[in-house]
NUVEX-503154 format. One record per atom (N, C-alpha, C): x, y, z; atom name. Coordinates in Angstrom, 3 decimals. Atoms other than C-alpha are relative to their C-alpha. Layout:
NUVEX-503154
+----------+----------+----------+------+
!        x !        y !        z ! atom !
+----------+----------+----------+------+
!        X !        Y !        Z !   CA !
...
+----------+----------+----------+------+
***
This chain:
NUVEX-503154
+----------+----------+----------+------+
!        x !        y !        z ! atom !
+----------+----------+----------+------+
!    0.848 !   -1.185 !    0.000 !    N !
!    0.000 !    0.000 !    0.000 !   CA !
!    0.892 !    1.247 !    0.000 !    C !
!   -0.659 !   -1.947 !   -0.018 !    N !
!    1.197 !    3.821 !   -0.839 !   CA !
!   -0.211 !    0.416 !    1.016 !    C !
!   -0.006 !   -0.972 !   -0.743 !    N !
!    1.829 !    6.214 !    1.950 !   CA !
!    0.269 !    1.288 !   -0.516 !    C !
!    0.135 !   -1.230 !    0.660 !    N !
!    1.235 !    9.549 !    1.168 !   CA !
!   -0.226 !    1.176 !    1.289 !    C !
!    0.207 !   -0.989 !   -1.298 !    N !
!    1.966 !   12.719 !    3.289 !   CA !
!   -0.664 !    1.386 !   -0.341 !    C !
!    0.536 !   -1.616 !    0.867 !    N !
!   -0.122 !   16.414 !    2.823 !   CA !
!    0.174 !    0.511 !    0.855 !    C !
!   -0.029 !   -1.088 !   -0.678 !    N !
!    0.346 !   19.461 !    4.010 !   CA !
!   -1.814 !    0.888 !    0.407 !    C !
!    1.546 !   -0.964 !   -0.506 !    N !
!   -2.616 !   21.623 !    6.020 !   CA !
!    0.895 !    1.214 !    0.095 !    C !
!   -0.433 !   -1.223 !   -0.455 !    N !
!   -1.000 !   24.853 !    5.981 !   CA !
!   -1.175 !    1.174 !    0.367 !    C !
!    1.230 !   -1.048 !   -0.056 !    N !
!   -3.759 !   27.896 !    7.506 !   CA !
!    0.085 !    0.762 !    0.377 !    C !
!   -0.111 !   -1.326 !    0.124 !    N !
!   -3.563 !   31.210 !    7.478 !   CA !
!   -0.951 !    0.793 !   -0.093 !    C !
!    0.762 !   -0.832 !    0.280 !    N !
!   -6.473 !   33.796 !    7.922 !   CA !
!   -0.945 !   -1.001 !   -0.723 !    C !
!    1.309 !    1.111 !    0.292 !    N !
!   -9.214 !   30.780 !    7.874 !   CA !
!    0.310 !   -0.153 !   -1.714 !    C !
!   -0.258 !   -0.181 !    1.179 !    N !
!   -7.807 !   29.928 !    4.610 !   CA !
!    1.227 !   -1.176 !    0.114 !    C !
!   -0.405 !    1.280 !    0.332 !    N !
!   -6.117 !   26.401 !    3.440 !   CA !
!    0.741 !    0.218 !   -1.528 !    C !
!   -0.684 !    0.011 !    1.374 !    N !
!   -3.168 !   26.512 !    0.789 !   CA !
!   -0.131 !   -1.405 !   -0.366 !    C !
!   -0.229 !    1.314 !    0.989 !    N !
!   -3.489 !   24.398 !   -2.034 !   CA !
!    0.551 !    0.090 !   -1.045 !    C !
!   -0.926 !    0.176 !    0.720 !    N !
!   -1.475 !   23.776 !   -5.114 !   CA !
!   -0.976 !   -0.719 !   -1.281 !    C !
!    1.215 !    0.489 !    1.256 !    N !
!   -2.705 !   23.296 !   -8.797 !   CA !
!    1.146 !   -0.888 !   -0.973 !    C !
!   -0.729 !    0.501 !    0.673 !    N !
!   -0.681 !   20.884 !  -10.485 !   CA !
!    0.378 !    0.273 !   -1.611 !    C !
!   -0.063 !   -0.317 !    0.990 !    N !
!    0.666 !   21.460 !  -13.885 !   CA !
!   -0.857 !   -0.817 !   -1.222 !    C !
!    0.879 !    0.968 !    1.255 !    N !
!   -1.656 !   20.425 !  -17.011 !   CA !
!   -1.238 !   -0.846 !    0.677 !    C !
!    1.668 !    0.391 !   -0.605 !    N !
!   -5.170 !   20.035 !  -14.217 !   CA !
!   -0.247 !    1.049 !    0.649 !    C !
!    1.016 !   -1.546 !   -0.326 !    N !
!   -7.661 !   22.262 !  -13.125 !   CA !
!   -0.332 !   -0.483 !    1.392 !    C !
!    0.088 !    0.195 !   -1.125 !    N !
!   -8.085 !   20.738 !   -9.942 !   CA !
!    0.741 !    0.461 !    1.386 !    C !
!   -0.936 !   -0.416 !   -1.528 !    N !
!   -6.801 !   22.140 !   -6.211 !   CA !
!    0.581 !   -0.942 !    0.638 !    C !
!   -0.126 !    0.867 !   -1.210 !    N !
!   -5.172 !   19.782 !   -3.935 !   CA !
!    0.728 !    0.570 !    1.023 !    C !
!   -1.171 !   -0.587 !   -1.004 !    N !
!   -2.785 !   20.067 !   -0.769 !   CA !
!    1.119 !   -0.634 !   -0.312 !    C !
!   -0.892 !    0.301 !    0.528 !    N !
!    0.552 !   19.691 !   -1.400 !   CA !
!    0.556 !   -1.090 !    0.800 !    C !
!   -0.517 !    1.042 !   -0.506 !    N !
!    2.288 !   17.020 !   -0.639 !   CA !
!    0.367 !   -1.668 !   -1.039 !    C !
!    0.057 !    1.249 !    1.249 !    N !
!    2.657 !   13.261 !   -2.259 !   CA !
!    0.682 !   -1.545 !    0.730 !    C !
!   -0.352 !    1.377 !   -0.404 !    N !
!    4.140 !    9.799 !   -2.023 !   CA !
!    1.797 !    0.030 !    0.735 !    C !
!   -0.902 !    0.198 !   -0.285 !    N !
!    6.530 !    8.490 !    0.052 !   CA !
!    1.110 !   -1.016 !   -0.519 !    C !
!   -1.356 !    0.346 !    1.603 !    N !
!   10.394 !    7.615 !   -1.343 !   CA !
!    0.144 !   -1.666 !    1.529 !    C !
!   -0.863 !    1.053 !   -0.694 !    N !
!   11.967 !    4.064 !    0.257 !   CA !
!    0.548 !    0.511 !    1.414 !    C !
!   -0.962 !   -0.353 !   -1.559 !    N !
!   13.218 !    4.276 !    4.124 !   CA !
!   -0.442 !    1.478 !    0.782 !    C !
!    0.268 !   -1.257 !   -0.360 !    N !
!   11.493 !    7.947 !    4.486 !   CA !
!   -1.223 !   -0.154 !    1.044 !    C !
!    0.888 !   -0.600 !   -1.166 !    N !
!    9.407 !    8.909 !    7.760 !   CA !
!   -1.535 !    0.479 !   -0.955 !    C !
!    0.643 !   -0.615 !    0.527 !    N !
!    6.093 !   10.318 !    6.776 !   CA !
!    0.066 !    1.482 !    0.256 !    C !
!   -0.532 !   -1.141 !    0.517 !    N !
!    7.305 !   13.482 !    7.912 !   CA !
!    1.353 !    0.513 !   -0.762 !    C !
!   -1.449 !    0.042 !    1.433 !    N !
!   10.753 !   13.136 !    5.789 !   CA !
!   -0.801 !    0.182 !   -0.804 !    C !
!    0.877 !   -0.032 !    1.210 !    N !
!    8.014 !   12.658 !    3.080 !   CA !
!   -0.483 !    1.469 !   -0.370 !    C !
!    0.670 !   -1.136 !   -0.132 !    N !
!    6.165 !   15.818 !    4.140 !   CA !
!    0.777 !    1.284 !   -0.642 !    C !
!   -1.510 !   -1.548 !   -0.216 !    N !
!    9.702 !   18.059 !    4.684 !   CA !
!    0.232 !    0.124 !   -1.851 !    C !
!   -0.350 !    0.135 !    1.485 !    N !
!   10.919 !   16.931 !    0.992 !   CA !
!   -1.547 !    0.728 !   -1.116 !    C !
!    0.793 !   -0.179 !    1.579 !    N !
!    7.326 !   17.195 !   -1.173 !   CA !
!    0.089 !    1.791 !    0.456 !    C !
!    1.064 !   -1.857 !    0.153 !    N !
!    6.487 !   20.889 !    0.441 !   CA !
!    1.724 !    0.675 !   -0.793 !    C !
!   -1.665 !   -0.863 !    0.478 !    N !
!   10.753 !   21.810 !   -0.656 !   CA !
!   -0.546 !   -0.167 !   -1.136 !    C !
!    0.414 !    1.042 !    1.727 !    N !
!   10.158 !   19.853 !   -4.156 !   CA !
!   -1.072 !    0.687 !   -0.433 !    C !
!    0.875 !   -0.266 !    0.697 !    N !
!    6.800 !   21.418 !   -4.879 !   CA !
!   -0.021 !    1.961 !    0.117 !    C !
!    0.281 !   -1.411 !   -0.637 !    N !
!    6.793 !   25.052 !   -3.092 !   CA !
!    1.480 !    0.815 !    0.258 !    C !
!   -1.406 !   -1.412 !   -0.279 !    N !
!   10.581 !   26.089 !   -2.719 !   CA !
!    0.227 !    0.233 !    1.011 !    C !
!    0.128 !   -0.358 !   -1.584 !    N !
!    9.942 !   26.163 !    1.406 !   CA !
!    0.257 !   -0.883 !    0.544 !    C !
!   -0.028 !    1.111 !   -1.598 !    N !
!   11.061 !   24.680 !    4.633 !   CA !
!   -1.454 !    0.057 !    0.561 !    C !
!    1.156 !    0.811 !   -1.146 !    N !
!    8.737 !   22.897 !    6.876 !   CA !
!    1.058 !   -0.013 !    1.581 !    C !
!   -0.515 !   -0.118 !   -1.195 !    N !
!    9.304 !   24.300 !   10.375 !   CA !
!   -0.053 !   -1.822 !    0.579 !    C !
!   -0.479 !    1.318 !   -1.201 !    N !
!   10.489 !   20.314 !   12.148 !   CA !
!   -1.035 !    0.308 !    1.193 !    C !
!    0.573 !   -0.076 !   -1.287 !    N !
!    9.207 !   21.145 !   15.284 !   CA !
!   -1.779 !    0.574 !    0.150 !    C !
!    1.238 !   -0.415 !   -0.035 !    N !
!    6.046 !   22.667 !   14.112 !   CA !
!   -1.375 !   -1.115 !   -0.317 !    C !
!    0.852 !    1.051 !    0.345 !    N !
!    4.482 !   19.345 !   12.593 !   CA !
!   -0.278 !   -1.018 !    0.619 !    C !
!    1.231 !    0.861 !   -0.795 !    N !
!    1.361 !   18.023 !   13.865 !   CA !
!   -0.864 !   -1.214 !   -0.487 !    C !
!    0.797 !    0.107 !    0.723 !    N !
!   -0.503 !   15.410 !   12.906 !   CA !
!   -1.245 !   -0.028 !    0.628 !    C !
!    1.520 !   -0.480 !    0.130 !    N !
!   -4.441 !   16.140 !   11.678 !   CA !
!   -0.822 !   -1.105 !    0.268 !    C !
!    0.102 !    1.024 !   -0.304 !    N !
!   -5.097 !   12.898 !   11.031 !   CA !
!    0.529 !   -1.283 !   -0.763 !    C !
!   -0.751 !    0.831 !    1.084 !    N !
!   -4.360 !    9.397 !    9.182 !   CA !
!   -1.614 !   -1.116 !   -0.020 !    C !
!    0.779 !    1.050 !    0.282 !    N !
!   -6.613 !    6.895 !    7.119 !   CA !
!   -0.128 !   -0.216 !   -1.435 !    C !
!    0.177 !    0.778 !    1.609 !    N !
!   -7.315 !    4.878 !    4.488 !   CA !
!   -0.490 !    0.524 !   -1.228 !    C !
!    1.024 !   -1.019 !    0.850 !    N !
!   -8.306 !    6.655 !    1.146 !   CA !
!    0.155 !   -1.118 !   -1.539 !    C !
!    0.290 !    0.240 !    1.066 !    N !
!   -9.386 !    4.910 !   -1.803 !   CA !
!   -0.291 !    0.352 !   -1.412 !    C !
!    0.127 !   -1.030 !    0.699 !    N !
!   -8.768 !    6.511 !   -4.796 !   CA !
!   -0.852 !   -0.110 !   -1.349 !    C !
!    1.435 !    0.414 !    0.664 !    N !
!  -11.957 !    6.876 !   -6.928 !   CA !
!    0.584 !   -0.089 !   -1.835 !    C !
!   -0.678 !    0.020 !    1.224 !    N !
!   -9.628 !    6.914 !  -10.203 !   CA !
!    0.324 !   -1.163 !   -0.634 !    C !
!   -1.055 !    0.550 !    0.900 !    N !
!   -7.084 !    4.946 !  -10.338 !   CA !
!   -0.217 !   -1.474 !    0.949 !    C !
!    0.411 !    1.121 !   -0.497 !    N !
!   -8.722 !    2.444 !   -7.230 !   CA !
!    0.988 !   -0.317 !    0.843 !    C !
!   -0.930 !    0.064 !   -1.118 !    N !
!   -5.498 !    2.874 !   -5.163 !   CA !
!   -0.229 !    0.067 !    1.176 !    C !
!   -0.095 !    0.117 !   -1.268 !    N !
!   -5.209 !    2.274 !   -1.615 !   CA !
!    0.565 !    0.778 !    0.308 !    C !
!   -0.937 !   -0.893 !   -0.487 !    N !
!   -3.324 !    5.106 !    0.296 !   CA !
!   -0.275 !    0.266 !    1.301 !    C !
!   -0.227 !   -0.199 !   -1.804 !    N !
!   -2.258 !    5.169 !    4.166 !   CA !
!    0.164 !    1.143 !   -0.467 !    C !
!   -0.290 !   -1.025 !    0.006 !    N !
!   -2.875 !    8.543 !    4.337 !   CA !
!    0.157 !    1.085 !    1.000 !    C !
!   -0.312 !   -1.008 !   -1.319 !    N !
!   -1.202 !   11.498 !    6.726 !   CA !
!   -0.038 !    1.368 !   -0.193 !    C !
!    0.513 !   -2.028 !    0.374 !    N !
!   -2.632 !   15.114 !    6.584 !   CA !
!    1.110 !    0.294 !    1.319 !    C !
!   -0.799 !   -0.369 !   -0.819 !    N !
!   -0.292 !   17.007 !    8.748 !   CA !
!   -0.055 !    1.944 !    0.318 !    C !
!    0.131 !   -1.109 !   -0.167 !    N !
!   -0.194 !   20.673 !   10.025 !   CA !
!    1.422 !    0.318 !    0.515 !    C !
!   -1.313 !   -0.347 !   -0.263 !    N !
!    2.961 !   22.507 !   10.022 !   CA !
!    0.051 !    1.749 !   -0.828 !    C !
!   -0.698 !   -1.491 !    0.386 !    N !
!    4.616 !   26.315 !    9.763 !   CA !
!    0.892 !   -0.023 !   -1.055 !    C !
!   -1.245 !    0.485 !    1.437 !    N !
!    6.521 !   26.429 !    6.402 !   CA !
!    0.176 !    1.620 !   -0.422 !    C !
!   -0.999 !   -1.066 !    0.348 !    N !
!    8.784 !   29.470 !    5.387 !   CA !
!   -1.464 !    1.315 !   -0.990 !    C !
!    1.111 !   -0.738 !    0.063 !    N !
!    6.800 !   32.606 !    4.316 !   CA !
!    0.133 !    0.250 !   -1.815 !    C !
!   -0.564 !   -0.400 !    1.208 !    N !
!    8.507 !   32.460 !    0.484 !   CA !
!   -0.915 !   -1.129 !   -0.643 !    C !
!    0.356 !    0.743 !    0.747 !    N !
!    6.187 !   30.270 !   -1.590 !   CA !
!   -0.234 !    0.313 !   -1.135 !    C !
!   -0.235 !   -0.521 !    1.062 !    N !
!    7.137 !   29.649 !   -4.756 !   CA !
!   -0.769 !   -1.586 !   -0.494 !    C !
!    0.065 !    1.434 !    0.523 !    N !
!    5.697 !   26.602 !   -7.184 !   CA !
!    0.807 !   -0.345 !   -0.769 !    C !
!   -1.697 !    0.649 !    0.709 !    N !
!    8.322 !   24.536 !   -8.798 !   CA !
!   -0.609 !    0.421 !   -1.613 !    C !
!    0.468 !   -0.181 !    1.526 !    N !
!    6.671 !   24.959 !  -12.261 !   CA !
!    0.138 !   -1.010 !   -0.980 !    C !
!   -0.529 !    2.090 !    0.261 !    N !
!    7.847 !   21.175 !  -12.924 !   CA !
!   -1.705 !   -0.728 !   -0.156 !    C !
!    1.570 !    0.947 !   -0.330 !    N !
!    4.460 !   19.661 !  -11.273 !   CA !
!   -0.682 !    1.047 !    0.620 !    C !
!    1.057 !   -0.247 !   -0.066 !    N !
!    3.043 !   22.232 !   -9.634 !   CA !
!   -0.225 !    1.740 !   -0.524 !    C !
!    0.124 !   -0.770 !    0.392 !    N !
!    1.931 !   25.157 !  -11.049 !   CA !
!   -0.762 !    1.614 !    0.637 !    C !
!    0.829 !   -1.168 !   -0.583 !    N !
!   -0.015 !   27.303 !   -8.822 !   CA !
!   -0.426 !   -0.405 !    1.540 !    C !
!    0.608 !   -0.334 !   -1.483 !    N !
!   -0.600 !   27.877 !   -5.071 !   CA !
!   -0.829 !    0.868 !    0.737 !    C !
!    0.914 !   -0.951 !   -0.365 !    N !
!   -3.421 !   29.551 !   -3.818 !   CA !
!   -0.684 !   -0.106 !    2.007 !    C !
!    0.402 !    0.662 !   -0.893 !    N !
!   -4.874 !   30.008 !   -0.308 !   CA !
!   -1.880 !    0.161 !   -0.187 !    C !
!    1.018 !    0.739 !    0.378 !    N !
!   -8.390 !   28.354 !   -0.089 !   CA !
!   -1.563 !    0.262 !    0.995 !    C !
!    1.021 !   -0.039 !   -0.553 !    N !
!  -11.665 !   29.656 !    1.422 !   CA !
!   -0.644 !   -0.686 !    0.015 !    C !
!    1.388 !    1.372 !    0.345 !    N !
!  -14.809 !   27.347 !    2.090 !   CA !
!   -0.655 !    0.608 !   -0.349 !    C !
!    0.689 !   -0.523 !    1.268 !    N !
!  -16.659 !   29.877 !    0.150 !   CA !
!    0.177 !    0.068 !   -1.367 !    C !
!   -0.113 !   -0.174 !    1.222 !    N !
!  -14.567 !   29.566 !   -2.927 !   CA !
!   -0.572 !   -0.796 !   -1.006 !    C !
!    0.516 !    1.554 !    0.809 !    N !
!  -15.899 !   27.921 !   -6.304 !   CA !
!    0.737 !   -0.718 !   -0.329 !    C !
!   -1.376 !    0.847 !    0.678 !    N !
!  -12.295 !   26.815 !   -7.596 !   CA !
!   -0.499 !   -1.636 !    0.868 !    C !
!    0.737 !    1.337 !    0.029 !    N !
!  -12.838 !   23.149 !   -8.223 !   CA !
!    1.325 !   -1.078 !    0.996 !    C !
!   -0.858 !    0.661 !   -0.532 !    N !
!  -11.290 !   20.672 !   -5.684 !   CA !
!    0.357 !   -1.425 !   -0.416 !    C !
!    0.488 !    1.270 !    0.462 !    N !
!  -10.094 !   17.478 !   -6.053 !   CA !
!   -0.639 !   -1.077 !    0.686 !    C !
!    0.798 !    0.870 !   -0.961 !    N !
!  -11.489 !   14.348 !   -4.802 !   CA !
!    0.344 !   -0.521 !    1.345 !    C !
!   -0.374 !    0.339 !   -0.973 !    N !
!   -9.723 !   13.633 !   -2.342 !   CA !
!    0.104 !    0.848 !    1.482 !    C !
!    0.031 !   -1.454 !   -1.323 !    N !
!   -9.534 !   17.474 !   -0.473 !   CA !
!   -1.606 !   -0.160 !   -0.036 !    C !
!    1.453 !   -0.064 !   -0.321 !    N !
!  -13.567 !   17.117 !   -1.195 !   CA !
!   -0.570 !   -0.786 !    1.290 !    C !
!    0.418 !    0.847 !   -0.406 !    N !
!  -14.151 !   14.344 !    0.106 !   CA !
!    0.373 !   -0.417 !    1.539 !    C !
!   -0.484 !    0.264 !   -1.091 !    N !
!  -12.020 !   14.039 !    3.081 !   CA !
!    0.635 !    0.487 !    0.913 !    C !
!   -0.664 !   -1.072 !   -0.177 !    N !
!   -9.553 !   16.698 !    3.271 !   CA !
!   -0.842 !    0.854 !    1.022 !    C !
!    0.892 !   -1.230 !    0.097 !    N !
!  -12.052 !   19.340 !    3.676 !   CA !
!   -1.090 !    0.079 !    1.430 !    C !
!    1.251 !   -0.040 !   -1.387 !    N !
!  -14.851 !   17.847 !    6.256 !   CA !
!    1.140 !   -0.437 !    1.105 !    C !
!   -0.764 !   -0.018 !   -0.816 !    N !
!  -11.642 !   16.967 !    8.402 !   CA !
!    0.265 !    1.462 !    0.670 !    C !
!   -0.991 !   -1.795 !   -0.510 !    N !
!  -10.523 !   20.933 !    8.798 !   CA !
!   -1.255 !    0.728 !    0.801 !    C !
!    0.562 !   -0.471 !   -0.263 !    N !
!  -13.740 !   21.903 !    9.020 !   CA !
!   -0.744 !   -0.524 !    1.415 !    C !
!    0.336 !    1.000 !   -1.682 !    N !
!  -15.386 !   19.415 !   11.932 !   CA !
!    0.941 !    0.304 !    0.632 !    C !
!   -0.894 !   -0.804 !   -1.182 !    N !
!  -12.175 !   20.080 !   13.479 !   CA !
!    0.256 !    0.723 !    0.613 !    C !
!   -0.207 !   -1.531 !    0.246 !    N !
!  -12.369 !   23.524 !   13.394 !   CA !
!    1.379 !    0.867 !    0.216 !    C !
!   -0.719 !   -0.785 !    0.395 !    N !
!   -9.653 !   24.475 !   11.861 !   CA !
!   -0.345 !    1.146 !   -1.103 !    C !
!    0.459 !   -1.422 !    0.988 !    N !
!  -11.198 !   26.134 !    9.012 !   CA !
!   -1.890 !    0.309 !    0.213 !    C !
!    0.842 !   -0.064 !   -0.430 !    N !
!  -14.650 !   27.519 !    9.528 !   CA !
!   -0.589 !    0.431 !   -1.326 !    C !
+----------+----------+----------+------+
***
């Protein structure tokens, strides 16, 4: 089974997400984990790799973890949302991801299935984002 780590970054009730290059969809950044890596090693590396930023160490929490089934491709993924302070310079690599935005629960920008579905009623029941 894939392990996969994401970032919750929140700022002014507001959830950055990242638009990958060549899809119209939002997600949170983050991605699969490499051989022998921690799931926060995973975390530290995708937010450098995708965004250009440190991930304050000491600041990462985790949100939560569970099973996600991915309505695509039918993958299994141990999955770890995480909350952490990351450097105030965000840049997108322009490789994979193309755009970072931060994310109201009023906006229409289209999410993907996985921040819909799971992401999303996590932050909010939690109340992190309101």
């Amino acid at each position: 089974m894939k392990r996969r780590s994401y970032l919750t970054h929140i700022k002014d009730n507001k959830v950055l997400l990242v638009r990958k290059v060549d899809e119209t969809v939002y997600k949170l950044p983050g991605g699969r984990g490499e051989e022998g890596e921690t799931t926060k090693d995973t975390l530290t590396r995708e937010v450098m790799e995708e965004l250009s930023t440190e991930v304050d160490d000491s600041s990462i929490k985790l949100v939560a973890n569970y099973l996600y089934k991915n309505p695509e491709t039918l993958e299994e993924w141990d999955t770890y949302i995480f909350s952490a302070n990351i450097g105030e310079n965000i840049k997108p690599d322009g490789k994979e991801i193309e755009e970072a935005i931060w994310y109201s629960t009023d906006s229409t920008l289209e999410l993907g299935s996985h921040v819909k579905t799971h992401v999303m009623p996590i932050l909010i029941n939690g109340g992190f984002l309101k």
